[in-house]
Structures are given as structure tokens and as C-alpha cells.
MARBA-3410 file (N, C-alpha, C, O; in Angstrom, 1 decimal):
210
-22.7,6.7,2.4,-22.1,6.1,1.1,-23.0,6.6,-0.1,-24.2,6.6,-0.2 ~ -21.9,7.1,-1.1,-22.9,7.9,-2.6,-23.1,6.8,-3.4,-24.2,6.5,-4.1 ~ -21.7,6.1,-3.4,-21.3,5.1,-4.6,-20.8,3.9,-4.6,-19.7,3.7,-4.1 ~ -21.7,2.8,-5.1,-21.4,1.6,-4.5,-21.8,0.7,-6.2,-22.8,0.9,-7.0 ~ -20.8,-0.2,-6.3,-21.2,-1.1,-7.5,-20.8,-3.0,-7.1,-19.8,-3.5,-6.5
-22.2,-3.7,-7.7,-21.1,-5.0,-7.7,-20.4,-5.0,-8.8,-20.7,-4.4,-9.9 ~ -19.2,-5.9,-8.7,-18.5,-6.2,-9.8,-18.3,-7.9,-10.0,-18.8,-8.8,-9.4 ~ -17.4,-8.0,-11.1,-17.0,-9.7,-11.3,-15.5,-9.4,-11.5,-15.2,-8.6,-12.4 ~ -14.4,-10.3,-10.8,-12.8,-10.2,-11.0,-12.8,-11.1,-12.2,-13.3,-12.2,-12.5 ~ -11.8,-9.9,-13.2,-11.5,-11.1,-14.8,-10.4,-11.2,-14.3,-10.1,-12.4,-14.3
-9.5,-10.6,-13.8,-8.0,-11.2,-14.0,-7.1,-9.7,-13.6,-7.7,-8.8,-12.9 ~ -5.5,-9.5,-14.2,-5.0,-8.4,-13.8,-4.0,-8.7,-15.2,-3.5,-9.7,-15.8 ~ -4.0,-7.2,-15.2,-2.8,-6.6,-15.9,-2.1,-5.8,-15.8,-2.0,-5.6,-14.6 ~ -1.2,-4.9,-16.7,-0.3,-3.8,-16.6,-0.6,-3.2,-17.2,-0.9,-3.6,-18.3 ~ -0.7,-1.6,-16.8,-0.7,-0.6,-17.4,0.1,0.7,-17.0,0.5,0.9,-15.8
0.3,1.6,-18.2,1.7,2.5,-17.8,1.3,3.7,-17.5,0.2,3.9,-18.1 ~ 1.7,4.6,-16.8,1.3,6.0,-16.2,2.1,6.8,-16.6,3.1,6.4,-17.2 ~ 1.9,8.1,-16.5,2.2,8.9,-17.7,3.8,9.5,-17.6,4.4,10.4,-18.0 ~ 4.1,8.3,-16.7,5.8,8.8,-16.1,6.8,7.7,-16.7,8.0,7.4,-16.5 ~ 5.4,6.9,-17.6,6.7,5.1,-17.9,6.3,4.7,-17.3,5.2,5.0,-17.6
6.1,3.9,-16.0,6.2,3.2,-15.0,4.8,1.9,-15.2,3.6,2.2,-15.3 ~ 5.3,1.0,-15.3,4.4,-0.2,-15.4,3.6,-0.4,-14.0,4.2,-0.8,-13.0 ~ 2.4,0.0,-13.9,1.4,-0.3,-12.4,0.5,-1.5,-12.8,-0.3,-1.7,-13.7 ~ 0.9,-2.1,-11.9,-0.2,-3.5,-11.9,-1.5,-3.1,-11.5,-1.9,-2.3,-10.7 ~ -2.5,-4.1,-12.6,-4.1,-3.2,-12.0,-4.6,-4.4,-12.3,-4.0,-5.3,-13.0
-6.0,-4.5,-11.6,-7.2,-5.2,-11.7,-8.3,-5.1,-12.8,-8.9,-4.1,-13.0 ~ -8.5,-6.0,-13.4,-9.8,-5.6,-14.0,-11.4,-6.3,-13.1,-11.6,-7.3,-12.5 ~ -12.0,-5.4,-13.5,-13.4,-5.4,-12.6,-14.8,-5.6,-14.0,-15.2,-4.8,-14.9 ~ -15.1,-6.2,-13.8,-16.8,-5.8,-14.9,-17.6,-5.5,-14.3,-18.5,-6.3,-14.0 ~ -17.5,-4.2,-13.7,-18.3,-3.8,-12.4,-19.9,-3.3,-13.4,-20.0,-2.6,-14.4
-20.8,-4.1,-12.5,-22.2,-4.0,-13.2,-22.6,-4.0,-14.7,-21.7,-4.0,-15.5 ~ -24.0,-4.1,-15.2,-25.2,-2.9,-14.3,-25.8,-3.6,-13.9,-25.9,-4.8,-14.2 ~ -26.2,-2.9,-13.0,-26.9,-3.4,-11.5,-28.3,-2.2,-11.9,-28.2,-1.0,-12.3 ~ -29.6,-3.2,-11.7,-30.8,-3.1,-11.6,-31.6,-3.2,-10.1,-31.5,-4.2,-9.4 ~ -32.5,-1.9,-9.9,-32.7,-1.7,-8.5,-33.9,-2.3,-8.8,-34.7,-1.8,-9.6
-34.1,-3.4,-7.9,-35.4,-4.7,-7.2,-35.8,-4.3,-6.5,-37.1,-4.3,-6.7 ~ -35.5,-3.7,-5.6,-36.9,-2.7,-4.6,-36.0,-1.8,-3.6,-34.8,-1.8,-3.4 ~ -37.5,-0.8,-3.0,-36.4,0.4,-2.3,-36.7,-0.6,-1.1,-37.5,-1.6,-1.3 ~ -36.1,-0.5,0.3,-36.3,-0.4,1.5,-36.6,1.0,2.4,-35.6,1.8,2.6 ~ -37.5,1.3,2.8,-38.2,2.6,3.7,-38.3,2.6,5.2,-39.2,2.0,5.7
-37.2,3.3,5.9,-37.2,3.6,7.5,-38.6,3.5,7.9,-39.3,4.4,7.4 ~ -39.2,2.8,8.6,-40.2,2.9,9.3,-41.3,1.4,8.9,-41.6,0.5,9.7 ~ -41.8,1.5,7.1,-42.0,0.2,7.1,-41.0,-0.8,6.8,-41.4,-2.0,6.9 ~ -39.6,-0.5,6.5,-39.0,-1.7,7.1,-37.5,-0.7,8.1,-37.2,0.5,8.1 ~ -36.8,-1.7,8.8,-36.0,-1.2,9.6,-35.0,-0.2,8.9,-34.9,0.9,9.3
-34.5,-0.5,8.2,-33.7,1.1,7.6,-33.9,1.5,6.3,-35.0,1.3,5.8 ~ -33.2,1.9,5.7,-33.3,2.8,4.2,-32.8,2.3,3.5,-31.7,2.8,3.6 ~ -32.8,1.3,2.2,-31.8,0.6,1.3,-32.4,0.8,0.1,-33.4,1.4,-0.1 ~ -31.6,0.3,-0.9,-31.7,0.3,-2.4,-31.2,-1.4,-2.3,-30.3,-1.9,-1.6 ~ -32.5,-2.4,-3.3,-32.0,-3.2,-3.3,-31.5,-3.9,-4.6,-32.3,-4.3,-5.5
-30.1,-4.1,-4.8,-30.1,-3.8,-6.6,-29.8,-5.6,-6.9,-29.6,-6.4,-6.0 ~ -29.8,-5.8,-8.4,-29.9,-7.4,-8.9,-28.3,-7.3,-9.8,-28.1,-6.3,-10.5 ~ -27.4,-8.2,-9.6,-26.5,-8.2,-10.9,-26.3,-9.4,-11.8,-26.3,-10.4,-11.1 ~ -26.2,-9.6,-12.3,-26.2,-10.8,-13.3,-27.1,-11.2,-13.4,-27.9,-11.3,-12.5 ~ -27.6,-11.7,-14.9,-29.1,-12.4,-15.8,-28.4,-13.5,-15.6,-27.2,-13.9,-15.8
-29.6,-13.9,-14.8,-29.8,-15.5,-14.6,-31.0,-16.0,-15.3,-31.9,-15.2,-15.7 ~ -31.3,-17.2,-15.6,-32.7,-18.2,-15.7,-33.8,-17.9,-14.6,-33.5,-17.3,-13.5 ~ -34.7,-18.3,-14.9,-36.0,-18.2,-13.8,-35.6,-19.1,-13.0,-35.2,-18.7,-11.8 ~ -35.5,-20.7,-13.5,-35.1,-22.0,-12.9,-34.3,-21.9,-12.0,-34.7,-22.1,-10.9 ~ -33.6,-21.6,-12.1,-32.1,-21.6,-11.4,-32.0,-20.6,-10.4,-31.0,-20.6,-9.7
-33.2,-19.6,-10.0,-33.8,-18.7,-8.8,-35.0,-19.6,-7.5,-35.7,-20.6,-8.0 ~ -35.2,-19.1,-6.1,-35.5,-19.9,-5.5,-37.2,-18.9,-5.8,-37.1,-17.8,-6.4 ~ -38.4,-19.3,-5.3,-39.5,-19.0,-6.1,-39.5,-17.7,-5.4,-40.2,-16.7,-5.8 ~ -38.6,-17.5,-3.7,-39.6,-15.8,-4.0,-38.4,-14.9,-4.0,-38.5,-13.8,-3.5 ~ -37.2,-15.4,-4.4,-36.6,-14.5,-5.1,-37.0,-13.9,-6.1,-37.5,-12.7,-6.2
-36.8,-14.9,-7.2,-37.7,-15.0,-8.4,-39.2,-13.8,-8.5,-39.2,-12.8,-9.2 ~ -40.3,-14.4,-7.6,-41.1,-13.6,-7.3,-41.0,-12.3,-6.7,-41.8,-11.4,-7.0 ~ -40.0,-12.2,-6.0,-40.0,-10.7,-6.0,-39.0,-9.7,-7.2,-38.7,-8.5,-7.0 ~ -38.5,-10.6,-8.4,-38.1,-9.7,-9.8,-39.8,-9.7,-10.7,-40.2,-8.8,-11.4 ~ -40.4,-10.9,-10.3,-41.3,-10.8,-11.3,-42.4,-9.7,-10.5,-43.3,-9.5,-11.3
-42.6,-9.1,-9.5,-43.2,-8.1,-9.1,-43.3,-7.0,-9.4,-44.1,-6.2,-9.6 ~ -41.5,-7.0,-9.3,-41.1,-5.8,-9.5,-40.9,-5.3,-10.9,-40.9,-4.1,-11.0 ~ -40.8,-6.2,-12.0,-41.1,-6.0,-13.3,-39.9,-6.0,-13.9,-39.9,-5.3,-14.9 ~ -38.5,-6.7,-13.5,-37.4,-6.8,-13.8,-36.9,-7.5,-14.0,-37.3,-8.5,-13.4 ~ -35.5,-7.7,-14.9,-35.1,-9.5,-15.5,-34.4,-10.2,-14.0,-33.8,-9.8,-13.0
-34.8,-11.0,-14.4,-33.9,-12.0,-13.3,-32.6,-11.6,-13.1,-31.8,-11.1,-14.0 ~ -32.3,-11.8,-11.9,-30.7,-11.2,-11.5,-30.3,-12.6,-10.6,-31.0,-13.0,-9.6 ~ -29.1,-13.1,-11.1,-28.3,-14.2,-10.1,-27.8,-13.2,-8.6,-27.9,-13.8,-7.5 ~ -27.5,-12.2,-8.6,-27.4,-11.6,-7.1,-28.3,-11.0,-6.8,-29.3,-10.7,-7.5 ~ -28.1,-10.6,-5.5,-28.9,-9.2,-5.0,-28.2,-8.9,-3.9,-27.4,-9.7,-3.3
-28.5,-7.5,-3.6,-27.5,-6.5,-2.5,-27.9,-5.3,-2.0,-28.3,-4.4,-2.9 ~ -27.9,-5.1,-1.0,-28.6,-4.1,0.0,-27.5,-3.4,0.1,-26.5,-3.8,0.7 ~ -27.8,-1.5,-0.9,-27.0,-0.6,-0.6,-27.2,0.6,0.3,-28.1,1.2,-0.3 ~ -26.8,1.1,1.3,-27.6,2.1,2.1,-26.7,3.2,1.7,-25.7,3.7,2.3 ~ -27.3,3.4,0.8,-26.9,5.2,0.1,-27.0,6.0,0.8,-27.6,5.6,1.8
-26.6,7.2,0.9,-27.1,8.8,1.9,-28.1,8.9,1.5,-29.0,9.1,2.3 ~ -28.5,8.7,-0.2,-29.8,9.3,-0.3,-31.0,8.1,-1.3,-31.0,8.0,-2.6 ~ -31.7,7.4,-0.4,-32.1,6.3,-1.2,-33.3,6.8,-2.4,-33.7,6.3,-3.4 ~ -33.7,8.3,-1.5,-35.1,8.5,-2.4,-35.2,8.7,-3.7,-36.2,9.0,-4.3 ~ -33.4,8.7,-4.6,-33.4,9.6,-5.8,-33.5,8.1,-6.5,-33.3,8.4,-7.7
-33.9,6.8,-6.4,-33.8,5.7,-6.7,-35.2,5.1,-7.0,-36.0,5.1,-6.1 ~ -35.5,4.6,-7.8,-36.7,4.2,-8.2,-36.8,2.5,-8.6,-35.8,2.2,-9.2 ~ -37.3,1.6,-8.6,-37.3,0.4,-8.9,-37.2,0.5,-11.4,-37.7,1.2,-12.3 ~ -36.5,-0.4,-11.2,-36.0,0.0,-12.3,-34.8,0.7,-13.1,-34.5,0.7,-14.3 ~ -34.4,1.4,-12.1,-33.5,2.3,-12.4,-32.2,1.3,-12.9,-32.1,0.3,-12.2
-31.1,1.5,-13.9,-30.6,1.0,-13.8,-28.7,1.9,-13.6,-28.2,2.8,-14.3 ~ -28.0,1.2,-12.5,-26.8,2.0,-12.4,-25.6,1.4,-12.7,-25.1,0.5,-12.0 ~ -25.0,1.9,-13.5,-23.5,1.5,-14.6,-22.3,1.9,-13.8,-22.5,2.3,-12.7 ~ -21.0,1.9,-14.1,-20.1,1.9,-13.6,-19.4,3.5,-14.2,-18.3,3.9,-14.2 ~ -20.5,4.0,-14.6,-20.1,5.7,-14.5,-20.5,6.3,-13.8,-20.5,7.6,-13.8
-20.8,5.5,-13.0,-20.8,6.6,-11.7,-19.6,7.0,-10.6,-19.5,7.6,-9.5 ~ -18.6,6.2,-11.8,-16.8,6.1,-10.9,-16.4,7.0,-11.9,-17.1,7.1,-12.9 ~ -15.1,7.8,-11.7,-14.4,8.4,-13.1,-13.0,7.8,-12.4,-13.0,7.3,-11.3 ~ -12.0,8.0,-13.3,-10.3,8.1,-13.2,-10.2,8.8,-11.6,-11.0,9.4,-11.0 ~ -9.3,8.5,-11.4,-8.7,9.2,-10.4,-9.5,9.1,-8.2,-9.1,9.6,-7.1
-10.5,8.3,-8.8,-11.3,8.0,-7.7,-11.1,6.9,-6.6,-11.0,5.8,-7.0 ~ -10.9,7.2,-5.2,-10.2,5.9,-4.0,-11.5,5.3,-3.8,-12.5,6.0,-3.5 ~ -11.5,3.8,-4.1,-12.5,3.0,-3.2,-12.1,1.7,-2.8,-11.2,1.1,-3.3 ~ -12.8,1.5,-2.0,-12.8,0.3,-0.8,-13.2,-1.0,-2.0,-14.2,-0.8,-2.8 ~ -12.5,-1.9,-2.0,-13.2,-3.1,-2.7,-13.3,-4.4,-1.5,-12.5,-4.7,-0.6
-14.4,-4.9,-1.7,-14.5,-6.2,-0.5,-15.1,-7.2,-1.2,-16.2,-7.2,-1.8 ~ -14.4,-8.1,-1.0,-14.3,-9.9,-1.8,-14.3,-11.0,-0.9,-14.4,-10.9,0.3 ~ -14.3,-12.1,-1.4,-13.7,-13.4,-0.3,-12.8,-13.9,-1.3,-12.9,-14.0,-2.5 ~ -11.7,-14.4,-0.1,-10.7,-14.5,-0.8,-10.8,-16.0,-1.7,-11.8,-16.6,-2.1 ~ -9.6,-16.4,-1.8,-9.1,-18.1,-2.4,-9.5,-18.9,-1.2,-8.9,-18.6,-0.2
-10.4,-19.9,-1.2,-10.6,-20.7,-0.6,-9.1,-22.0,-0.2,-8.7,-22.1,-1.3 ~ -8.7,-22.3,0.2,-7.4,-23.2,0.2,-7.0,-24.6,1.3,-6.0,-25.3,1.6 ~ -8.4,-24.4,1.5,-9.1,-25.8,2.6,-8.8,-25.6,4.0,-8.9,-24.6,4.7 ~ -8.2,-27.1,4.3,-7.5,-27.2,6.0,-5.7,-27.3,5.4,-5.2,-28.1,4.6 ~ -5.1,-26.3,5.9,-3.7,-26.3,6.2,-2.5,-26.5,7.2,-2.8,-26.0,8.3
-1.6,-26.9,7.1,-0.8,-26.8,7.8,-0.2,-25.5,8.4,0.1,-24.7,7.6 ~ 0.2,-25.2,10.1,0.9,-23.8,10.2,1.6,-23.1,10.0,1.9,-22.1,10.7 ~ 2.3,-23.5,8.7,3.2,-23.2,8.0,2.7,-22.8,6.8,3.7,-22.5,6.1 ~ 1.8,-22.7,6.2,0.9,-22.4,5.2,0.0,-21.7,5.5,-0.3,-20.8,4.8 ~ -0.7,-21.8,6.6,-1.5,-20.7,7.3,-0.6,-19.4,7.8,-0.5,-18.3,7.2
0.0,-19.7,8.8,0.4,-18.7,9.5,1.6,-18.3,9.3,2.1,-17.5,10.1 ~ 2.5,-19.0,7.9,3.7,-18.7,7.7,5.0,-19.2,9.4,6.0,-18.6,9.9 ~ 4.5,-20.1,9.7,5.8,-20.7,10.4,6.8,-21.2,10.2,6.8,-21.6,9.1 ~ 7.8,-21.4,10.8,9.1,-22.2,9.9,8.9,-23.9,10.4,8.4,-24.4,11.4 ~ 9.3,-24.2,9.6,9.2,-26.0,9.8,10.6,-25.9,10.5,11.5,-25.1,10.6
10.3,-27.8,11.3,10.8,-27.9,12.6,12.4,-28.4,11.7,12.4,-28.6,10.5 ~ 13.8,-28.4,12.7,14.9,-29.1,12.3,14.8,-30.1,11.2,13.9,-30.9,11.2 ~ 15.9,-30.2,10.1,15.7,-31.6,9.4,17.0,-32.7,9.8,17.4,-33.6,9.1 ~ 17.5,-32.4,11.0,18.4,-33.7,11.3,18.4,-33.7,13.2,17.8,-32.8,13.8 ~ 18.9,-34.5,13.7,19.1,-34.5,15.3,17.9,-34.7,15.9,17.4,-34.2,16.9
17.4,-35.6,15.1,16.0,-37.1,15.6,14.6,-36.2,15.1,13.6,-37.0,14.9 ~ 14.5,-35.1,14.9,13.4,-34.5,14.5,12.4,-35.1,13.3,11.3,-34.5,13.3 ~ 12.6,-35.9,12.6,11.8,-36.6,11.7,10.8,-37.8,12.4,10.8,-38.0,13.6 ~ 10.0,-38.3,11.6,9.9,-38.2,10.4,8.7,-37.2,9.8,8.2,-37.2,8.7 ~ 8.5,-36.4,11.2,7.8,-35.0,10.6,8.3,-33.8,10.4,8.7,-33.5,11.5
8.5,-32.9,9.5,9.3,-31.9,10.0,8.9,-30.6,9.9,9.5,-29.6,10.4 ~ 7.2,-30.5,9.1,6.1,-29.7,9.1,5.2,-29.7,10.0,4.2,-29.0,9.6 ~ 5.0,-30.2,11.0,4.5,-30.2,12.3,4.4,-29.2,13.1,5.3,-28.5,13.1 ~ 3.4,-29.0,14.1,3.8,-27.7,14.8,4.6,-28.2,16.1,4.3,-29.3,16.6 ~ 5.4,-27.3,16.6,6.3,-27.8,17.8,5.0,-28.0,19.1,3.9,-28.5,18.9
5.7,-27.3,20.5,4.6,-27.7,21.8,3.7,-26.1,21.5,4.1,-25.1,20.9 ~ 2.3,-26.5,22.1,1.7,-25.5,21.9,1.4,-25.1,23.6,0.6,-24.2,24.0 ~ 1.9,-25.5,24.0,2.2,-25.1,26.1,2.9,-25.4,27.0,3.5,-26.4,26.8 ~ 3.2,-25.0,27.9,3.9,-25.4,29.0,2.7,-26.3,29.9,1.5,-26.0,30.2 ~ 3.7,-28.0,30.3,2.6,-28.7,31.0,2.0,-28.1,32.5,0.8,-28.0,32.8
3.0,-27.7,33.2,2.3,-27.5,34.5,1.4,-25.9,34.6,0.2,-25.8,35.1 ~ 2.1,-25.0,34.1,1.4,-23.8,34.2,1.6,-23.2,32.6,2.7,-23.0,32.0 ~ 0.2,-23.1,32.3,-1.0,-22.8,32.7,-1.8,-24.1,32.4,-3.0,-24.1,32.8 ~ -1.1,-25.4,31.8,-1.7,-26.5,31.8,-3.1,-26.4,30.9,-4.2,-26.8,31.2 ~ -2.7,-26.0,29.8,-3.8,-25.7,29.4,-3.5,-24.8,27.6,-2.6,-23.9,27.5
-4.3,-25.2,26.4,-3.7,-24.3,25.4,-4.4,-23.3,25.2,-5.6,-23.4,25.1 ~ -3.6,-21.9,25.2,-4.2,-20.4,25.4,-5.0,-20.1,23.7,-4.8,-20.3,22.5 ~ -5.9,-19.6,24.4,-7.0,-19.2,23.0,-5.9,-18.6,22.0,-4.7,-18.4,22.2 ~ -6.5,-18.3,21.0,-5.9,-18.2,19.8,-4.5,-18.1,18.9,-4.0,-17.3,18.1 ~ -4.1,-19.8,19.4,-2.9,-20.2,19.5,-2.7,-20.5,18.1,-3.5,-21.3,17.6
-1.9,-20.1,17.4,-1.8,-20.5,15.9,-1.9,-22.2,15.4,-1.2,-23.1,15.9 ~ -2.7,-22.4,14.6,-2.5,-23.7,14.4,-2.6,-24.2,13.0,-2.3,-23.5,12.0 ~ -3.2,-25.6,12.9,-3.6,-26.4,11.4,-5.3,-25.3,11.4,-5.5,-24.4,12.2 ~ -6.1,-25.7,10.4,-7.5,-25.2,10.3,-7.4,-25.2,8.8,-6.7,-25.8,8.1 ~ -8.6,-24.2,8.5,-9.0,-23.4,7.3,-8.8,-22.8,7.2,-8.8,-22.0,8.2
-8.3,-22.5,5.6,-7.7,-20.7,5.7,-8.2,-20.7,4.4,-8.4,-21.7,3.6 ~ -8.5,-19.2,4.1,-8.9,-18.7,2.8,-10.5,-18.9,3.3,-10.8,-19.3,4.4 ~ -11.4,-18.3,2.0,-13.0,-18.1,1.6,-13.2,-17.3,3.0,-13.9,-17.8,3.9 ~ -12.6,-16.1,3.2,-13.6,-15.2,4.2,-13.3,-13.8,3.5,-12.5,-13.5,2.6 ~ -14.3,-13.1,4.2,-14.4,-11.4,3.5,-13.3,-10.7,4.1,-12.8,-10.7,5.2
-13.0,-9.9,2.7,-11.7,-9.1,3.3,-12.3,-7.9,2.1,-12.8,-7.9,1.0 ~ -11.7,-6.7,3.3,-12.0,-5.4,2.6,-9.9,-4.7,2.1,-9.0,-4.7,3.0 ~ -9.8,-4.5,0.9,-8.9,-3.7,0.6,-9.2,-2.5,0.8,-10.4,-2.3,0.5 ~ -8.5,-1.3,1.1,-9.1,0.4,1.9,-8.5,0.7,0.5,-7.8,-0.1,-0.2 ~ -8.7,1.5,0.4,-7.9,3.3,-0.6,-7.4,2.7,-1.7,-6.2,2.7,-1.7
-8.0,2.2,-2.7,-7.6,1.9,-4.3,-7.5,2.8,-5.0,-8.3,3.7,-4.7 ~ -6.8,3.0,-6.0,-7.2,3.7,-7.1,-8.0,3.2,-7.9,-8.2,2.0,-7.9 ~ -8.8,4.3,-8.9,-9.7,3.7,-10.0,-8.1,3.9,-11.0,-7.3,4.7,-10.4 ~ -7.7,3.5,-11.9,-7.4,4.0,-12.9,-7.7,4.9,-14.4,-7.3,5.9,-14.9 ~ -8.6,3.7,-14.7,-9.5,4.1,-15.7,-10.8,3.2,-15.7,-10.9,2.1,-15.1
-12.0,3.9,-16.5,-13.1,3.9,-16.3,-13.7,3.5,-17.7,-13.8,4.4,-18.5 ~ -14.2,1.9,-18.0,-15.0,1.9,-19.7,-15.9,1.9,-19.5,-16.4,1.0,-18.8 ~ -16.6,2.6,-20.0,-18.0,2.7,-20.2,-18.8,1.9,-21.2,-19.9,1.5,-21.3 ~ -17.8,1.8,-22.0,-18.5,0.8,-23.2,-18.9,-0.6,-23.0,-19.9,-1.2,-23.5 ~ -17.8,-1.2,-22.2,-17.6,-2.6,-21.8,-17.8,-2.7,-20.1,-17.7,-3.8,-19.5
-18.1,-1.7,-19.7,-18.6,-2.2,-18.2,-17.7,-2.6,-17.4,-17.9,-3.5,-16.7 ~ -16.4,-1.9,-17.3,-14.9,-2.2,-17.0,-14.5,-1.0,-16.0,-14.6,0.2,-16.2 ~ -13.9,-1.6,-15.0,-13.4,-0.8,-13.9,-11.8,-1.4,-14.3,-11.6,-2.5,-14.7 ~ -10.6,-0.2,-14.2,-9.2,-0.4,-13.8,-8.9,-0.1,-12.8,-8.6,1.1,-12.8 ~ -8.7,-0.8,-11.4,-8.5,-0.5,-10.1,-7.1,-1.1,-9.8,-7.0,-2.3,-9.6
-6.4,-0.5,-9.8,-4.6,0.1,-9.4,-4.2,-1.2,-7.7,-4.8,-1.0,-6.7 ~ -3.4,-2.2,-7.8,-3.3,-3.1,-6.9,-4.1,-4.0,-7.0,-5.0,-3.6,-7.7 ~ -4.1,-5.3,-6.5,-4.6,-6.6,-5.9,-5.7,-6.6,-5.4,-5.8,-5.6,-4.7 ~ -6.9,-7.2,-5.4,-8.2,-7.2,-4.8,-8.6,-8.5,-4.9,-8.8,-9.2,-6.0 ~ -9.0,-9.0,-3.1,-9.3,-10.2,-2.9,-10.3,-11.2,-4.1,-11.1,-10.8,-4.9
-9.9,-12.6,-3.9,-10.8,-13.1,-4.9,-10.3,-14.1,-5.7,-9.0,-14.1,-5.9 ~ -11.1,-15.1,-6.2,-10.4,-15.7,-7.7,-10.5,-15.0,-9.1,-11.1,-13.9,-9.1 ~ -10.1,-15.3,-10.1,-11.2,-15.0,-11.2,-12.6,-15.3,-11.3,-12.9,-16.5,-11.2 ~ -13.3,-14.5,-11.6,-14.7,-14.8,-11.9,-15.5,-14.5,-10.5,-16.7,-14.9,-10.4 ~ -14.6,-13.7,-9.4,-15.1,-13.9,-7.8,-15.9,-12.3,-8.3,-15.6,-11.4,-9.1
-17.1,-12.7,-7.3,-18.0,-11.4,-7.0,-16.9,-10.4,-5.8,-16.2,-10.9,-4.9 ~ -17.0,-8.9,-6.3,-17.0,-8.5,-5.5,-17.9,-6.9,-5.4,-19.0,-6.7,-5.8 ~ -17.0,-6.2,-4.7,-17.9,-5.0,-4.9,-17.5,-3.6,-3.9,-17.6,-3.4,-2.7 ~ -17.1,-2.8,-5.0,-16.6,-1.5,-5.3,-17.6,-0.3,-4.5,-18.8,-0.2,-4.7 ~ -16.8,0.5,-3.8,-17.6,1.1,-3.3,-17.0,2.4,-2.4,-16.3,2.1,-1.4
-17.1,3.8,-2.7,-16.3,4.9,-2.3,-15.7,4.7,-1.0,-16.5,4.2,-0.2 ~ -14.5,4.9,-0.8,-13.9,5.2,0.5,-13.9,5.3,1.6,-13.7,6.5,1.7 ~ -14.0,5.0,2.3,-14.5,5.4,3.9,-13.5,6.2,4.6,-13.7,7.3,5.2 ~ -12.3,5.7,4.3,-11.1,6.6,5.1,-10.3,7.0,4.6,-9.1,6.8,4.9 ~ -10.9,7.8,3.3,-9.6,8.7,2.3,-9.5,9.8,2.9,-8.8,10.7,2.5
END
């Protein structure tokens, strides 16, 4: 991996391509991200860049997070993230990396957690159809039907659709477009949907399988 940014989801708009066509896009305030320390094969287990995003308070860091910005000689950052670049050595503590290091026209992987949306029913999770609404079937009719046969296998088979939690887990979207690229405002336009609410962290990062 060359190129990796965090970002923050503002919201989505439209914008037009040079054929007319209204494409729905994402906006991103991807970075800057300030590198907190290198990680080195040997004295520690692999090779990273470890970068900070968002100015936070001192207070509001736990003391050796905190302590390891005030070591390093850099502002407090509410995140931190371990990037394993191809090449970590061109990176120095301090450095700081902006969202030009994307241009127009560039595919990357974005990975978020989605909408959290609690405990649901399987008809909201899994998209099932609710049961009959006449011929004794009430007074539930969002329920799930049998989840087995009694005698064989006598037993409910693992990963049988059901009620639970759904939403708040990581999901990677593959092959985005960048659209466009501000440099002024710290603004990524990435072409399609990407997991998240508003205001959700996520984080942009070249291709794997373009």
C-alpha cells in the first residue's frame, strides 16, 4: 500500500460529468494526518507509520496516549492508525500528509462501520417477508416462522437467520472513484455510497483489486 488517508463522512451530493449526467458522490474531509511514530521490523514486529487525526484536548486523551504525542512533539490527535506503507522509511515523525496525495480519477477501497440500528427483527435484518395477515396467523405477523424440523435434525442449524444486531460493523467498499480532489478544504469527492453515518470516521486508501 502507497496511499492511505483517514477521513470524516460530511454527507452526499450530486455532481455532473462531463456528459450531463448527475452522479451521486460522497464527501470525505480526508485528513491531515500527522505521523506519531515510525514502527521498525525487528524492534517492533512489523513496519508502520503511525499517524494522529483530529486536534483533540490533552484532557480528553488517556495519559499515555497523550504521552506518547507529547514525546513525540506533536498536537494532540483524537485518533491514531497504523499504516503499513511499502515504504515506511521515506516518513519521519512529524511529517504531515494531506489528501494530495489522491488526484481525480483515482480507485480506492474505503472502510467504515456502518449505522448502528440495535436488535432487529428478521425482516429488517435479513429482509424476510412477514408471515400471512388472515387464516389464524395473528396476533403476530412479523415473527419468524419454524426455524427446524422436530425429529430430524432436532436441533437449530448454525447460522440460521434470525432477530439480533445489525449495523456498527466494518465494511470495506472495493473500486471507488475519487472524483475530485480540494486541496484547499481537505475534501475528498468519492463517486457512490460509503459505509457510515455523518460525522463517521473512515478511511481511504488505494485499491487492492483494480
Amino acid at each position: 500500500m502507497e496511499k492511505a488517508i483517514l477521513g470524516k463522512k460530511l454527507g452526499m451530493l450530486q455532481v455532473f460529468d462531463e456528459t450531463g449526467l448527475a452522479v451521486p458522490a460522497t464527501v470525505v474531509e480526508a485528513g491531515p494526518l500527522v505521523v506519531v511514530g515510525i514502527k521498525v521490523k525487528g524492534k517492533d514486529t512489523h513496519d508502520a507509520v503511525v499517524c494522529g487525526f483530529e486536534d483533540v484536548e490533552e484532557r480528553k486523551l488517556s495519559r499515555p496516549v497523550a504521552g506518547q504525542m507529547k514525546k513525540a512533539g506533536v498536537p494532540y490527535k483524537r485518533v491514531l492508525r497504523e499504516f503499513r506503507f511499502d515504504d515506511c522509511s521515506k516518513y519521519k515523525i512529524g511529517d504531515v500528509i494531506k489528501c494530495d496525495i489522491f488526484s481525480g480519477g483515482d480507485t480506492v477501497d474505503v472502510v467504515g462501520i456502518t449505522k448502528g440500528r440495535g436488535f432487529t427483527g428478521a425482516i429488517k435484518r435479513w429482509n424476510q417477508h412477514r408471515l400471512k395477515m388472515t387464516h389464524g396467523t395473528g396476533p403476530v405477523h412479523r415473527e419468524r416462522g419454524s426455524s427446524g424440523a422436530n425429529s430430524t435434525p432436532s436441533k437449530v442449524i448454525k447460522g440460521l437467520h434470525m432477530a439480533g444486531h445489525y449495523g456498527h460493523e466494518r465494511v470495506t467498499i472495493k473500486n471507488l472513484k475519487i472524483i475530485k480532489v480540494d486541496t484547499e478544504r481537505n475534501v475528498l469527492l468519492i463517486k457512490g455510497a460509503i459505509p457510515g453515518p455523518k460525522g463517521g470516521l473512515v478511511t481511504v486508501k488505494e485499491a487492492v483489486k483494480h
